[in-house]
Biopython code that builds the backbone (N, CA, C, O; Angstrom):
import numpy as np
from Bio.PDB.StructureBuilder import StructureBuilder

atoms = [
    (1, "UNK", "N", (0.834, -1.192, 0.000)),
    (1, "UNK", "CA", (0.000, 0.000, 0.000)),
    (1, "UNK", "C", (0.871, 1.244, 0.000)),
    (1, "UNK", "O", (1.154, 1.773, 1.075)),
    (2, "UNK", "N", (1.302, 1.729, -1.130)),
    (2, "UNK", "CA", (1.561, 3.470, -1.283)),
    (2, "UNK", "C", (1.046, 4.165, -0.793)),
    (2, "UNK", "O", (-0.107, 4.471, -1.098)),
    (3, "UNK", "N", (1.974, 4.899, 0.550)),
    (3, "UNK", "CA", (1.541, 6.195, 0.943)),
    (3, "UNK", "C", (1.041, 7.228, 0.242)),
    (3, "UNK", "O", (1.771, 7.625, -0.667)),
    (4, "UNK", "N", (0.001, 7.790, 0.392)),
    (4, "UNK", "CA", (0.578, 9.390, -0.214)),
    (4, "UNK", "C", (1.191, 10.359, 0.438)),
    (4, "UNK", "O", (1.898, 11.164, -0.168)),
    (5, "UNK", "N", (1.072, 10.396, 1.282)),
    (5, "UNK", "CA", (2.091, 11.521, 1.912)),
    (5, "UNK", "C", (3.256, 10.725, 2.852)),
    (5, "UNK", "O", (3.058, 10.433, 4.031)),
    (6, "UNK", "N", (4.528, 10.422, 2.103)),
    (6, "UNK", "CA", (5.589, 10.112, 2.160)),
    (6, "UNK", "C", (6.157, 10.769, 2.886)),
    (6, "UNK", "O", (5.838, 11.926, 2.609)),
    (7, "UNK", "N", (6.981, 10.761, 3.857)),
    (7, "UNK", "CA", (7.809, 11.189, 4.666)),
    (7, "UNK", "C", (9.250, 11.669, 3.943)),
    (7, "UNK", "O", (10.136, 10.833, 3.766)),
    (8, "UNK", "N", (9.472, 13.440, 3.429)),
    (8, "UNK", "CA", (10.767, 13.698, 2.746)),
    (8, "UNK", "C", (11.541, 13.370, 3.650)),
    (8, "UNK", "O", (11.282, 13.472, 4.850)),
    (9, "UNK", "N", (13.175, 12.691, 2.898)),
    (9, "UNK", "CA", (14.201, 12.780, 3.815)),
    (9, "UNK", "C", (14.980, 14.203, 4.185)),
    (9, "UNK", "O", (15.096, 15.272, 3.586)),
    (10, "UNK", "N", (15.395, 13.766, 5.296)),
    (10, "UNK", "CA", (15.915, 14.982, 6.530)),
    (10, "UNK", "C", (17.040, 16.100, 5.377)),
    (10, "UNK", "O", (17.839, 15.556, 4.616)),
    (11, "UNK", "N", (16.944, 17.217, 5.424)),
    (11, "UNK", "CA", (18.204, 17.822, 4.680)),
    (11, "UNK", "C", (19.951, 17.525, 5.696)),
    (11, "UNK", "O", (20.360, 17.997, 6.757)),
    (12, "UNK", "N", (20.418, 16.760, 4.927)),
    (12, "UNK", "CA", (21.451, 16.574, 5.949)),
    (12, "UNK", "C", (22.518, 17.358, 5.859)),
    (12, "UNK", "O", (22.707, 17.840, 4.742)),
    (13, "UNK", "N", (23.574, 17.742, 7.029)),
    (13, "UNK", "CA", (24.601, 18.461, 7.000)),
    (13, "UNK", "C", (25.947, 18.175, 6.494)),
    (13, "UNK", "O", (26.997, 18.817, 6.489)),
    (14, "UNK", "N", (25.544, 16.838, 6.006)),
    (14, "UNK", "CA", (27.059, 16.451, 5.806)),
    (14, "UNK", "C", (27.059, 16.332, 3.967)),
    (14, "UNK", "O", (25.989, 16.128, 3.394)),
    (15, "UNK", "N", (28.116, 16.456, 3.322)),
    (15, "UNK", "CA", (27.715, 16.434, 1.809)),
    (15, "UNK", "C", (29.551, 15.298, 1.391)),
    (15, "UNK", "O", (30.570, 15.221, 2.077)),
    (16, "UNK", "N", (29.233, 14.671, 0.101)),
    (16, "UNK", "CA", (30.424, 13.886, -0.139)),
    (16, "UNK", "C", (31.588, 15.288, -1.026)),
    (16, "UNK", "O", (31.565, 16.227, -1.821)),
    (17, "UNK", "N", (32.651, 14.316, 0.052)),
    (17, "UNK", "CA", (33.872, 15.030, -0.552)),
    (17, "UNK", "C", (34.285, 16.077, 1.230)),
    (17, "UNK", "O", (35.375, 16.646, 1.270)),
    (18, "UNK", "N", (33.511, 16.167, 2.252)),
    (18, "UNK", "CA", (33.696, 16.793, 3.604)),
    (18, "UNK", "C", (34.566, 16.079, 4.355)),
    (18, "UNK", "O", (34.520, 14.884, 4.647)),
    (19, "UNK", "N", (35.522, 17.071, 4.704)),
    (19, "UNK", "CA", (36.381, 16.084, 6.217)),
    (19, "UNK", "C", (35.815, 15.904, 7.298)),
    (19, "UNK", "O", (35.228, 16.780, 7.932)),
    (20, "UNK", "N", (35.892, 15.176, 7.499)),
    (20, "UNK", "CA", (34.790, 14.445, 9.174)),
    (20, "UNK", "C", (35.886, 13.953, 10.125)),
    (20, "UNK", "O", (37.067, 13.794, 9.815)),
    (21, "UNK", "N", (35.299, 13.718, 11.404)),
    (21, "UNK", "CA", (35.606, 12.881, 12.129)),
    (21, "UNK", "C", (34.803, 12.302, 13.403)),
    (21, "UNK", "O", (34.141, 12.882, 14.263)),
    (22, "UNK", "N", (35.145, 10.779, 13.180)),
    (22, "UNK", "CA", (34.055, 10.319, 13.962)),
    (22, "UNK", "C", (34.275, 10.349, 15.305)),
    (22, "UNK", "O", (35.320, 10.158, 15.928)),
    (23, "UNK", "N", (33.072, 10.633, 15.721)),
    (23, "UNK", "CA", (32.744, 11.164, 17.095)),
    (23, "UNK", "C", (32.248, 9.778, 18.305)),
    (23, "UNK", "O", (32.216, 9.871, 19.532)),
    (24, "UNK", "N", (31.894, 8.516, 17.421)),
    (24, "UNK", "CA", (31.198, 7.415, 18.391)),
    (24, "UNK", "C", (31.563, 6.099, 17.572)),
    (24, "UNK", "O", (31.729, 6.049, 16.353)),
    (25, "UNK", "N", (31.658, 4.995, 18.518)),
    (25, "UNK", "CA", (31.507, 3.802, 17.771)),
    (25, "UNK", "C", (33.297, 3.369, 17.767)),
    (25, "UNK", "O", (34.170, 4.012, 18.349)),
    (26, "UNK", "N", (33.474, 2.285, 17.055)),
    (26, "UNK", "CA", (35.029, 1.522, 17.065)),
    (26, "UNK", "C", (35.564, 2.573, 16.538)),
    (26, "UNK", "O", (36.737, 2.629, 16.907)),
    (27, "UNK", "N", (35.157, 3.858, 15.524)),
    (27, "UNK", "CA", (36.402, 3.911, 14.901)),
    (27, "UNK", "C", (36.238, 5.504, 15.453)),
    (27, "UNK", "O", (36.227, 6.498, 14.726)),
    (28, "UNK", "N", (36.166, 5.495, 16.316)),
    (28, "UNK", "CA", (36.125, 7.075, 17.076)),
    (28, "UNK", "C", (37.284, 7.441, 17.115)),
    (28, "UNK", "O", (38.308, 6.805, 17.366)),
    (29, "UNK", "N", (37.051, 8.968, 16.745)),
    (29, "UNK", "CA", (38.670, 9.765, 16.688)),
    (29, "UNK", "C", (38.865, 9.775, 15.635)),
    (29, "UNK", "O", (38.785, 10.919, 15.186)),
    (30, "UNK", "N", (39.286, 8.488, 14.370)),
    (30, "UNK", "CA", (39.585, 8.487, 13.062)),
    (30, "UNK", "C", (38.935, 10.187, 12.515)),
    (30, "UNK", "O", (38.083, 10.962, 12.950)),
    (31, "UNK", "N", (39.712, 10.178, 11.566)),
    (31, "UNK", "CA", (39.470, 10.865, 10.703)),
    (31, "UNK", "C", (39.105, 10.845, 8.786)),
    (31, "UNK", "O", (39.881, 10.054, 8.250)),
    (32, "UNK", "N", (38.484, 11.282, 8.123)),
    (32, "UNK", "CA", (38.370, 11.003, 6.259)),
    (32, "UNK", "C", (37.397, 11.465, 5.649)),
    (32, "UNK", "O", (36.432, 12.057, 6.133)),
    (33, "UNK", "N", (37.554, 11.279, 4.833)),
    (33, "UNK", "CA", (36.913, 12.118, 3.886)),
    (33, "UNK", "C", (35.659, 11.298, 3.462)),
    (33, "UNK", "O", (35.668, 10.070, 3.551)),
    (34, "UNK", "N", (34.442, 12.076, 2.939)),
    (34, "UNK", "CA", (33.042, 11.326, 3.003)),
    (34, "UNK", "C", (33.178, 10.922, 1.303)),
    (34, "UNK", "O", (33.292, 11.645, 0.312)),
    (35, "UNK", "N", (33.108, 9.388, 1.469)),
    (35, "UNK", "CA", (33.059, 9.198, -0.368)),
    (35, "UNK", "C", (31.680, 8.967, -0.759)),
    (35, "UNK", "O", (31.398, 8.734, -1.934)),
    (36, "UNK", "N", (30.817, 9.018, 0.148)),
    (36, "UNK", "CA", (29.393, 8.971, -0.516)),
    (36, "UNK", "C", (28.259, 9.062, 0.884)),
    (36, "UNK", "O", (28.509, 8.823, 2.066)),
    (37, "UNK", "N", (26.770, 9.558, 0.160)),
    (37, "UNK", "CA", (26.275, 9.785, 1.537)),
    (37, "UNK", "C", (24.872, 9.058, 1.003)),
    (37, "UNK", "O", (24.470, 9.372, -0.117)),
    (38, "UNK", "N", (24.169, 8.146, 1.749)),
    (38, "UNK", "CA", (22.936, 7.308, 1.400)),
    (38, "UNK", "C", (22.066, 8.047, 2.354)),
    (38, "UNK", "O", (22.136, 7.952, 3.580)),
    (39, "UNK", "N", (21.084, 8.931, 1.556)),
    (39, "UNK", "CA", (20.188, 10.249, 2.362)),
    (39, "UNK", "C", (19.447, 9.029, 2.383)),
    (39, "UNK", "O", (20.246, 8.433, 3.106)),
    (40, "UNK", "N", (18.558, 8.184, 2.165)),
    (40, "UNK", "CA", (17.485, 7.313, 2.209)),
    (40, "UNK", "C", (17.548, 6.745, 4.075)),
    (40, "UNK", "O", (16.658, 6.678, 4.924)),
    (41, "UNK", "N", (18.722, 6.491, 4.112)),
    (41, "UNK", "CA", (19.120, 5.691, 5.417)),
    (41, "UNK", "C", (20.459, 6.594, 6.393)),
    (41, "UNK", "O", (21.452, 6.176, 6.989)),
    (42, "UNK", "N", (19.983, 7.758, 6.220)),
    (42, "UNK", "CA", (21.005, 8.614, 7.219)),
    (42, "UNK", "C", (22.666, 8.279, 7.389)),
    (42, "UNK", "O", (23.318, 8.388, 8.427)),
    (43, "UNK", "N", (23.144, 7.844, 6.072)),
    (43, "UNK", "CA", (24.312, 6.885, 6.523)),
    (43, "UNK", "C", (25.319, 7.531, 5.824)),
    (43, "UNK", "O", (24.892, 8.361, 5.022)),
    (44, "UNK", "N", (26.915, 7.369, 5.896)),
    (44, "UNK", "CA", (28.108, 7.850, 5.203)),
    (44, "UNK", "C", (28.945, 7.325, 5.060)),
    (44, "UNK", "O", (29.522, 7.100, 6.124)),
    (45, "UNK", "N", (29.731, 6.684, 3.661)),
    (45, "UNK", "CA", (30.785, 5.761, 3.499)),
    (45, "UNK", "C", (31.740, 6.989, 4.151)),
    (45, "UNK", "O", (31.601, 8.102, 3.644)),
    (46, "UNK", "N", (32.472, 6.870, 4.988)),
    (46, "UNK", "CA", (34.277, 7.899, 5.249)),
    (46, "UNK", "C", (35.259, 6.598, 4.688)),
    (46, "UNK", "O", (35.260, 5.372, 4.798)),
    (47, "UNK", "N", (35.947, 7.473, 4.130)),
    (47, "UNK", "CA", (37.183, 6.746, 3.660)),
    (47, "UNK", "C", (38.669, 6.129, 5.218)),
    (47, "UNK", "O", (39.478, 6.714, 5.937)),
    (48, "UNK", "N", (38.365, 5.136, 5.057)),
    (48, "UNK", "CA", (39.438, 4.278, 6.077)),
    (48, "UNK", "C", (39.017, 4.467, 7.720)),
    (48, "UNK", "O", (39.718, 4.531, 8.730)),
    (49, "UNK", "N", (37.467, 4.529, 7.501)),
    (49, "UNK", "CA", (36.898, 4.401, 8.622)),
    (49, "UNK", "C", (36.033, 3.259, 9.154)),
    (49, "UNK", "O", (35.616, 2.893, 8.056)),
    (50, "UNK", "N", (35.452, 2.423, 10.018)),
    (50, "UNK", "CA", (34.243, 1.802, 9.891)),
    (50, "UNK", "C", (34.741, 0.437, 9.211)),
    (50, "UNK", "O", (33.792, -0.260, 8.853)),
    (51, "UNK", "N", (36.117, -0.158, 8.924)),
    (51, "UNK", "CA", (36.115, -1.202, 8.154)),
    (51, "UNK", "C", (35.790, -2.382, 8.683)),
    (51, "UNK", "O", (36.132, -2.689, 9.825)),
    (52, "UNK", "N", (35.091, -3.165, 7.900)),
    (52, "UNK", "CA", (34.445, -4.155, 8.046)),
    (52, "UNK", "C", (35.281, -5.425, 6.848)),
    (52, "UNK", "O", (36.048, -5.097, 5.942)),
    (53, "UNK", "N", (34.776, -7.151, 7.250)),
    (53, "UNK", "CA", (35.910, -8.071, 6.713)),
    (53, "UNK", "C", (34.667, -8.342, 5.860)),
    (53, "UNK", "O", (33.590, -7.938, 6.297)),
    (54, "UNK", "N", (34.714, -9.100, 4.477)),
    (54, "UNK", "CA", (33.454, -9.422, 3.688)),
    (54, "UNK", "C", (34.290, -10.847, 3.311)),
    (54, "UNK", "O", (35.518, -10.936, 3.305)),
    (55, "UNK", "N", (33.433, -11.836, 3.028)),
    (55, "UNK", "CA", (33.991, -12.728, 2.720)),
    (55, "UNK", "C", (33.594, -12.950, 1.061)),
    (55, "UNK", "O", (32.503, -13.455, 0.793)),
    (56, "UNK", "N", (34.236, -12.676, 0.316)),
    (56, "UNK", "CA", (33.724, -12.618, -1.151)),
    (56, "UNK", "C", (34.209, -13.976, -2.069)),
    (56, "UNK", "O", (35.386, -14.336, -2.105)),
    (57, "UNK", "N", (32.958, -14.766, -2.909)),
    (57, "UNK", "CA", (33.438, -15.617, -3.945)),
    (57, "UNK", "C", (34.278, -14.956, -4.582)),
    (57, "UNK", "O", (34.640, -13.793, -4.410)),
    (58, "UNK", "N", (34.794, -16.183, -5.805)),
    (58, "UNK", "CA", (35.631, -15.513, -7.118)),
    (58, "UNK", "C", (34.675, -15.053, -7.982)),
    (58, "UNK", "O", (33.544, -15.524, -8.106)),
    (59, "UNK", "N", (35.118, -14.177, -8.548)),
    (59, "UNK", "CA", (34.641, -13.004, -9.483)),
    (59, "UNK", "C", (35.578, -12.575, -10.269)),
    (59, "UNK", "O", (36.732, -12.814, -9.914)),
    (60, "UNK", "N", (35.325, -11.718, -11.732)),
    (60, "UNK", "CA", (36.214, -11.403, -12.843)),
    (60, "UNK", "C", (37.061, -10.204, -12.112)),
    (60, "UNK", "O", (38.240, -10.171, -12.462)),
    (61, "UNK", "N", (36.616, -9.106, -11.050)),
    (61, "UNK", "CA", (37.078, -8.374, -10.294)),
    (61, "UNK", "C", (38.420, -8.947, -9.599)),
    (61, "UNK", "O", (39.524, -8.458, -9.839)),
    (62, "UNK", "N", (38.209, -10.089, -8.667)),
    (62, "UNK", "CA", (38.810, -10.489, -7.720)),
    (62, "UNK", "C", (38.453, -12.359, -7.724)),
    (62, "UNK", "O", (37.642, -12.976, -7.033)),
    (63, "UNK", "N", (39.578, -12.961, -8.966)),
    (63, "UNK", "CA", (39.360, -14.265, -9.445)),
    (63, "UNK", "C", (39.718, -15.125, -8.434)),
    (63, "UNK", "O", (39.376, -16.290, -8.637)),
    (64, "UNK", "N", (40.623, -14.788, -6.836)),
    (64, "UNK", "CA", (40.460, -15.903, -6.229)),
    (64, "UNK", "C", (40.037, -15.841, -5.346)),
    (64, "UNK", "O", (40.505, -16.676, -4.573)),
    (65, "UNK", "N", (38.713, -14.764, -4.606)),
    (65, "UNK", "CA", (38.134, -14.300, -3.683)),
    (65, "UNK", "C", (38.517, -14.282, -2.907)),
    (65, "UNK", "O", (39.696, -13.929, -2.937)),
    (66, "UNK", "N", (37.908, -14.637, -1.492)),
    (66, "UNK", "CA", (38.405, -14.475, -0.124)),
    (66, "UNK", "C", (38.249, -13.601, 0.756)),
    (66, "UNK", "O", (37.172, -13.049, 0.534)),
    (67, "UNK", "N", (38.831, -13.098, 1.795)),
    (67, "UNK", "CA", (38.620, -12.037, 2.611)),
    (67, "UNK", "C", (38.415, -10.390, 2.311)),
    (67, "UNK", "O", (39.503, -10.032, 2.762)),
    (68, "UNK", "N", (37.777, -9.144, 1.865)),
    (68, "UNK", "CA", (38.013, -7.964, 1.125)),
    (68, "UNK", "C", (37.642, -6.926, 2.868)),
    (68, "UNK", "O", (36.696, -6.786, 3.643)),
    (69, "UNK", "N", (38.798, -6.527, 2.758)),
    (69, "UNK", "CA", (37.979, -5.118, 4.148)),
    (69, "UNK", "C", (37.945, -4.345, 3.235)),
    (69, "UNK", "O", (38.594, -4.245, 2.194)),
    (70, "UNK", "N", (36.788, -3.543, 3.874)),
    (70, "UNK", "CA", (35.776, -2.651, 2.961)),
    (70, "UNK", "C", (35.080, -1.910, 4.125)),
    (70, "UNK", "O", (34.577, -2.311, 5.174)),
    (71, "UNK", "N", (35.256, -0.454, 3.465)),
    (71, "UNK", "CA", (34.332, 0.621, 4.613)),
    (71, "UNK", "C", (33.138, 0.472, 4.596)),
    (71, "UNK", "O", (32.749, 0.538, 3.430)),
    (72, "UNK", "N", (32.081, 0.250, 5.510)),
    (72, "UNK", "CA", (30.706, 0.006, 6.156)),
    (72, "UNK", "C", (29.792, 1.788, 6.096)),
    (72, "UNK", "O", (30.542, 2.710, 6.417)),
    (73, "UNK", "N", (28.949, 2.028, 5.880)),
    (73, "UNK", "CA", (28.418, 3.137, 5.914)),
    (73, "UNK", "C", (28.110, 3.434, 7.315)),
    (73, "UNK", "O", (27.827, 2.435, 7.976)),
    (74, "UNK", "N", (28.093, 4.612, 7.967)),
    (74, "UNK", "CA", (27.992, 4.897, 9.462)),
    (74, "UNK", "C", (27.158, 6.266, 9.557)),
    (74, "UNK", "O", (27.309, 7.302, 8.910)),
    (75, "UNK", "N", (26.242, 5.953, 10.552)),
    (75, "UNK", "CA", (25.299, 6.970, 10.958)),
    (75, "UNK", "C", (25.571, 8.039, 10.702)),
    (75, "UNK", "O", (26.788, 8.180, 10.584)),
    (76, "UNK", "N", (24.825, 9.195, 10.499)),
    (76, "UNK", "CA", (25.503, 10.954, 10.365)),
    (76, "UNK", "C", (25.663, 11.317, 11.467)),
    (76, "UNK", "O", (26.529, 12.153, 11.722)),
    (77, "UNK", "N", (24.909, 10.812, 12.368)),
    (77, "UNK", "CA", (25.063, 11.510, 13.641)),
    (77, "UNK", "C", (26.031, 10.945, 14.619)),
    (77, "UNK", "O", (26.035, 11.292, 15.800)),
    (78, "UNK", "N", (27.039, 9.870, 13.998)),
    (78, "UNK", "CA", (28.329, 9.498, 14.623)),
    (78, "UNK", "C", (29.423, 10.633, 13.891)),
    (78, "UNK", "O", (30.527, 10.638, 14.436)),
    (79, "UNK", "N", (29.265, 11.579, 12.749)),
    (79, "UNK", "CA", (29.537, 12.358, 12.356)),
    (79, "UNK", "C", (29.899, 13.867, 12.624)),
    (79, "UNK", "O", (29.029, 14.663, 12.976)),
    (80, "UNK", "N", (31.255, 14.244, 12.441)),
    (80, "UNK", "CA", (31.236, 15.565, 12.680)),
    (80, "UNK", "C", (32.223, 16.399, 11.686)),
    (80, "UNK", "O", (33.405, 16.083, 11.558)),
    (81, "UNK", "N", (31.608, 17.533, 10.968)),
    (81, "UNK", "CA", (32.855, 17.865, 10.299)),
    (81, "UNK", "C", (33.643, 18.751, 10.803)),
    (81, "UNK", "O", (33.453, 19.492, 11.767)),
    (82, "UNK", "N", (34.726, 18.630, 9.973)),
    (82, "UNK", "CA", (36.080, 19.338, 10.743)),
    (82, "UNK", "C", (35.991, 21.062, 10.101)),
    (82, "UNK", "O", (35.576, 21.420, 8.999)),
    (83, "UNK", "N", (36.377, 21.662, 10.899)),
    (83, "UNK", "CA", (36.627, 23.480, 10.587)),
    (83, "UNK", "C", (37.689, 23.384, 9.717)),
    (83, "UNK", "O", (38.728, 23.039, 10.279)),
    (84, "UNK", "N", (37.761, 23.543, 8.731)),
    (84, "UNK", "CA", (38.583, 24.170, 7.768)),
    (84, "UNK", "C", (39.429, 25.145, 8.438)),
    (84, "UNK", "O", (40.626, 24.959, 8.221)),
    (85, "UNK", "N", (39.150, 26.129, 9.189)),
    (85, "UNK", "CA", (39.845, 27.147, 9.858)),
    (85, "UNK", "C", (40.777, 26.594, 10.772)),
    (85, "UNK", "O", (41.993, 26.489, 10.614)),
    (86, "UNK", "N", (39.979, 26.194, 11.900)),
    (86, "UNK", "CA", (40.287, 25.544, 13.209)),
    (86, "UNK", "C", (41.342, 24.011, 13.152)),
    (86, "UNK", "O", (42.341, 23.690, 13.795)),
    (87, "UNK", "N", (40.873, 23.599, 12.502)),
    (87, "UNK", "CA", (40.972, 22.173, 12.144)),
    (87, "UNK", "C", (40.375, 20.905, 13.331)),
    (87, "UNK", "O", (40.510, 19.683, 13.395)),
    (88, "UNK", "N", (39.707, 21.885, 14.131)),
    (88, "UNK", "CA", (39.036, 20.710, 14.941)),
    (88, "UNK", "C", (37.079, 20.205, 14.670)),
    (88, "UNK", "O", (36.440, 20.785, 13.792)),
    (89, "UNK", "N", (36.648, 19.497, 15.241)),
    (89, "UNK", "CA", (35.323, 19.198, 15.019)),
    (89, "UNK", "C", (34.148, 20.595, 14.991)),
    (89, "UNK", "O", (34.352, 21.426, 15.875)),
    (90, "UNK", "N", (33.443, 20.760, 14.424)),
    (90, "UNK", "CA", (32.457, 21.848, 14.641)),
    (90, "UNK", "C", (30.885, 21.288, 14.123)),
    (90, "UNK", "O", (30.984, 20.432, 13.245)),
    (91, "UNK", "N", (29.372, 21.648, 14.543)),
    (91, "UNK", "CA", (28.259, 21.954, 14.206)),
    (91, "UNK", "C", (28.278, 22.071, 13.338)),
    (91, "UNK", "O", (29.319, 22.316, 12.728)),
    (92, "UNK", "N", (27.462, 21.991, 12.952)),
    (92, "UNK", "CA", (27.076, 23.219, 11.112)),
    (92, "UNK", "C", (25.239, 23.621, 10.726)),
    (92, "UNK", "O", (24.207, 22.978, 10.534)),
    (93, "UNK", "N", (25.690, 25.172, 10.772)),
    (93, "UNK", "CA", (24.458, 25.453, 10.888)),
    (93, "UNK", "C", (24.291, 26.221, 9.418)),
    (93, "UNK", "O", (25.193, 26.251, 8.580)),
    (94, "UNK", "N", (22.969, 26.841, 9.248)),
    (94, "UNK", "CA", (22.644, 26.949, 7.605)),
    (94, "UNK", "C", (22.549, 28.948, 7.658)),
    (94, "UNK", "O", (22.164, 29.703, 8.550)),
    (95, "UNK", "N", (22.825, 29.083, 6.955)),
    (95, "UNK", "CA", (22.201, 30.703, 6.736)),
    (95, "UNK", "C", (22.116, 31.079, 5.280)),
    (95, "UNK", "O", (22.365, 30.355, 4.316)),
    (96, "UNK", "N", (21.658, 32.539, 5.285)),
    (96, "UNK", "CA", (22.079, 33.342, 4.090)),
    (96, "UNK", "C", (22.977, 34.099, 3.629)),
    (96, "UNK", "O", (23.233, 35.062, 4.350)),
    (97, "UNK", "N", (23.623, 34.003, 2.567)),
    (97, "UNK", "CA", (24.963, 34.638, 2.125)),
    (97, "UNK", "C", (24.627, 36.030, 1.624)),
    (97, "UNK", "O", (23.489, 36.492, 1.707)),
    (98, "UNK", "N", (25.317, 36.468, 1.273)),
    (98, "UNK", "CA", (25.351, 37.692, 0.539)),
    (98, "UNK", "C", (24.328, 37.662, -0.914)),
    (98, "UNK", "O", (23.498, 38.526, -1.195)),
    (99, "UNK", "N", (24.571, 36.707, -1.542)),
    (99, "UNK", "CA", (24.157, 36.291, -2.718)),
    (99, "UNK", "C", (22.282, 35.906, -2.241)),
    (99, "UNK", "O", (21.353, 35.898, -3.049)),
    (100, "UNK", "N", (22.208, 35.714, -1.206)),
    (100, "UNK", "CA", (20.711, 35.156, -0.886)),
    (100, "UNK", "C", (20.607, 33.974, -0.936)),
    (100, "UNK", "O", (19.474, 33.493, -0.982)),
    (101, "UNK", "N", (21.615, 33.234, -0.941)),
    (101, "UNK", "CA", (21.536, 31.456, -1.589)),
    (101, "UNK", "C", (21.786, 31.133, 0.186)),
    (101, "UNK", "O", (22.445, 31.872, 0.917)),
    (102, "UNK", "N", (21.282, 30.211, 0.507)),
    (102, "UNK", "CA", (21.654, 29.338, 1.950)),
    (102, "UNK", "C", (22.789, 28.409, 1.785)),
    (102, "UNK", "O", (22.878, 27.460, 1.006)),
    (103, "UNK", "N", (23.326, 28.683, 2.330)),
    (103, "UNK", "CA", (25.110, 28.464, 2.638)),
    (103, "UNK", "C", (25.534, 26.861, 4.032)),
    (103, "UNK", "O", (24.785, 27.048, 4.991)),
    (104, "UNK", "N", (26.031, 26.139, 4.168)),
    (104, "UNK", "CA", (26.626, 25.724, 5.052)),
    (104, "UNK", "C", (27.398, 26.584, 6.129)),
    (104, "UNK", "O", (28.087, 27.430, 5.559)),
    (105, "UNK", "N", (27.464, 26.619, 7.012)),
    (105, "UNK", "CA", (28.269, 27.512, 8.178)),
    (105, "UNK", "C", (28.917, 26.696, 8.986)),
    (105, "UNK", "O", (28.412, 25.573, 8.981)),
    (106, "UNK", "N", (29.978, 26.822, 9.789)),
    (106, "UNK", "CA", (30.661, 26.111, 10.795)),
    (106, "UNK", "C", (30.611, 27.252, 11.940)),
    (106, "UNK", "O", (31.025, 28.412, 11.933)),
    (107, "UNK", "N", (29.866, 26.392, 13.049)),
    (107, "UNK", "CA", (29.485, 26.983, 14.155)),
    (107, "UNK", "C", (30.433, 27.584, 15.097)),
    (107, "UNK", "O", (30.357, 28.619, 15.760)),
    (108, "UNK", "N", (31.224, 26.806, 15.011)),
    (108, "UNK", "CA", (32.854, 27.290, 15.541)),
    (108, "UNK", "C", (33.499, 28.611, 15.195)),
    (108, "UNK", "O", (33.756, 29.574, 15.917)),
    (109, "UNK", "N", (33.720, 28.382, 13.737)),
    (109, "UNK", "CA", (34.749, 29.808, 13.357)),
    (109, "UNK", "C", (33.220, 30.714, 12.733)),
    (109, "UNK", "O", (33.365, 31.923, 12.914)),
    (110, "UNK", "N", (32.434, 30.510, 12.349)),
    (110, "UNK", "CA", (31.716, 31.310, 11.606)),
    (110, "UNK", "C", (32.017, 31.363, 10.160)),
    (110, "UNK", "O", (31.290, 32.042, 9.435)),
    (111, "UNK", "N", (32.956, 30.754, 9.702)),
    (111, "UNK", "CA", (33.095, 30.321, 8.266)),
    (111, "UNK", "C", (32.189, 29.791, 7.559)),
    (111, "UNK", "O", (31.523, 29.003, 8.231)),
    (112, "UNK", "N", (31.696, 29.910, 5.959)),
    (112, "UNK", "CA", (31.013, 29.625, 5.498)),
    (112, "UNK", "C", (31.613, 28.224, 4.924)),
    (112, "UNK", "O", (32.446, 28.506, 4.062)),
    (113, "UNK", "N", (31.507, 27.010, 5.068)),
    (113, "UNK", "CA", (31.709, 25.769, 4.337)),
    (113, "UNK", "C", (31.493, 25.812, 2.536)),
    (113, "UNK", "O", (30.444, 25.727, 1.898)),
    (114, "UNK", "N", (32.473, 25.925, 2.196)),
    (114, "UNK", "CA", (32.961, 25.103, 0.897)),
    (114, "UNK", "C", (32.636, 23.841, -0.014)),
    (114, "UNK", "O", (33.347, 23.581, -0.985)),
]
sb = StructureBuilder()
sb.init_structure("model")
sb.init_model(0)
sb.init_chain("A")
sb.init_seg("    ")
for serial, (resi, resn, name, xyz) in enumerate(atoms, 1):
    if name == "N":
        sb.init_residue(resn, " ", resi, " ")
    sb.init_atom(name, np.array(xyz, "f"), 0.0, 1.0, " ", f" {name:<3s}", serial, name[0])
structure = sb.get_structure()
């Protein structure tokens, strides 16, 4: 049974290609860069974070299979990005720029995110 009034997903703060660092969970502290973000399920591949062991058949990829670690997608809200300025963890809140367009902000320095 199709809803009609579907629940939009959340606008999230984090976007791919952001330096993060995780804030909860095994790989707390780490630091990397976001290689992709699954808005459907609140989640974020970070690069060399979150790795997980897969046990994979052979395939034309990888002909004698076996063990592959591979980054796991991880909550946003184990998420924090880093100040460009500062270089430590910060919020991020939304405003208006000069231009009138709504901007990313880092709560910390007051910098507008990139």
């Amino acid at each position: 049974m199709a809803n009609s009034k579907q629940a939009k997903p959340a606008k999230l703060k984090i976007r791919k290609g952001d330096l993060v660092q995780i804030i909860s969970g095994d790989s707390k502290g780490k630091q990397g860069k976001v290689l992709e973000v699954i808005i459907k399920d609140n989640r974020a591949l970070v690069e060399g974070a979150n790795i997980v062991s897969r046990h994979t058949k052979p395939n034309a990829a990888n002909p004698n299979g076996g063990i592959i670690k591979k980054e796991a997608p991880i909550h946003i809200s184990n998420l924090m990005l880093i100040d460009a300025k500062s270089g430590k963890p910060t919020r991020v809140g939304r405003k208006l720029n000069a231009d009138g367009k709504l901007v990313r902000v880092a709560k910390k320095s007051g910098e507008e995110i990139k």
